[in-house]
C-alpha positions as CSV (number, residue, x, y, z in Angstrom):
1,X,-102.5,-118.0,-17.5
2,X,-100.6,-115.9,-14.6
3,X,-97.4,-117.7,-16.1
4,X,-97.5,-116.9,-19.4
5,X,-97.2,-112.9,-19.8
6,X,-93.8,-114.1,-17.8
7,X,-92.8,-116.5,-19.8
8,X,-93.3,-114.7,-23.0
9,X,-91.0,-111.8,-22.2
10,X,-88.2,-114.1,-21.5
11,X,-88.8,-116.0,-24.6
12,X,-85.4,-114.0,-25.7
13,X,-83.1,-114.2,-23.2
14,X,-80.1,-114.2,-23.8
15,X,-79.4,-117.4,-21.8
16,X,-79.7,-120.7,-23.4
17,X,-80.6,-122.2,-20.1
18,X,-83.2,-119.4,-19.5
19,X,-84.6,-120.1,-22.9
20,X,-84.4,-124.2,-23.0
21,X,-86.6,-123.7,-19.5
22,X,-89.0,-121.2,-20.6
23,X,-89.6,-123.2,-24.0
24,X,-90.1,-126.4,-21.7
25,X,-93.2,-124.6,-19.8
26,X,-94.5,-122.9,-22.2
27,X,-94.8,-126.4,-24.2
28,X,-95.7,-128.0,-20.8
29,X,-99.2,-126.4,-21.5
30,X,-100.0,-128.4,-24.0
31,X,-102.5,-127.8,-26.6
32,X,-103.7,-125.3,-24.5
33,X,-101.0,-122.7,-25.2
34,X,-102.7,-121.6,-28.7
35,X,-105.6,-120.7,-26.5
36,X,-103.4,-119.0,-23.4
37,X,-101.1,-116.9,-25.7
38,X,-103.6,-115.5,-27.8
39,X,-104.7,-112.5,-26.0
40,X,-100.7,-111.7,-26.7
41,X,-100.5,-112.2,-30.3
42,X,-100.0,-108.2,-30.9
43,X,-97.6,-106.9,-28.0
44,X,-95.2,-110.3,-28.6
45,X,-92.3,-108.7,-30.7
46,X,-92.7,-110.7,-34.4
47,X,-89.2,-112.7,-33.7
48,X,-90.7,-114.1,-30.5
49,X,-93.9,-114.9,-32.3
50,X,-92.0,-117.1,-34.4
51,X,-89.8,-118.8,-31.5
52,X,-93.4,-119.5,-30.3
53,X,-95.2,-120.7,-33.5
54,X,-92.4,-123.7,-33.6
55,X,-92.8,-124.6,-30.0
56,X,-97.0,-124.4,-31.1
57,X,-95.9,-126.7,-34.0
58,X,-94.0,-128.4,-32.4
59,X,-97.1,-129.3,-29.7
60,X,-99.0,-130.3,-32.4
61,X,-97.0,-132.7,-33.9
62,X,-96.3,-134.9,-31.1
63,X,-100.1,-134.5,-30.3
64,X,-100.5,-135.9,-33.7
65,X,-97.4,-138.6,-33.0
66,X,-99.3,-139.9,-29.5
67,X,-102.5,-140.2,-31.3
68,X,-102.5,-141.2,-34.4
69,X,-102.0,-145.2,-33.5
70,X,-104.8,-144.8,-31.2
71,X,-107.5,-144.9,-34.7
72,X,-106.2,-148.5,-35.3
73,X,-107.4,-149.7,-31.7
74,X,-110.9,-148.5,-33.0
75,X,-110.7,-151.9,-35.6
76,X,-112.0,-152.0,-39.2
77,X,-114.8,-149.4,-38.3
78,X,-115.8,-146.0,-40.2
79,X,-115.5,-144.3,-36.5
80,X,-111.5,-145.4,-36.8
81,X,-111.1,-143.8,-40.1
82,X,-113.0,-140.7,-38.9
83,X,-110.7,-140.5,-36.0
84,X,-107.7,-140.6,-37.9
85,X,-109.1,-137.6,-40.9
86,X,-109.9,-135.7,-37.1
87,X,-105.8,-136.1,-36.1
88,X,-104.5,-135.1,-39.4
89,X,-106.9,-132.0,-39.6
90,X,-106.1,-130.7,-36.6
């Protein structure tokens, strides 16, 4: 969390490299970011909100992409099915 007030204000930088690093840690948290960054929904200037919305998006789909095949493993159950209505909702 000590990182992330940080990394929010150089969300714009004007350096590509500055920004292609700061958008890999802020994405290295995981589906945790939503959580970390809210306190900061209000003081984030509106353009960096959205910079940060796709890298949220972004989280979510390849959480979706790394476990969507895992339902199948569950066989021909009602728990696999459930699994899989529990990836796409989230």
């Amino acid at each position: 969390m000590k990182l992330i007030p940080f990394l929010l204000y150089l969300l714009d930088d004007p350096s590509p490299a500055v920004q292609d690093e700061v958008h890999k840690a802020l994405k290295a948290f995981g589906p945790k970011l939503e959580k970390e960054v809210a306190p900061f929904r209000y003081i984030i200037d509106p353009d960096n909100w959205i910079v940060l919305e796709h890298i949220l998006d972004s989280i979510k789909q390849e959480e979706l992409h790394s476990g969507w095949m895992s339902w199948l493993e569950l066989g021909n159950s009602k728990s696999g099915l459930e699994k899989a209505f529990v990836n796409l909702s989230s």
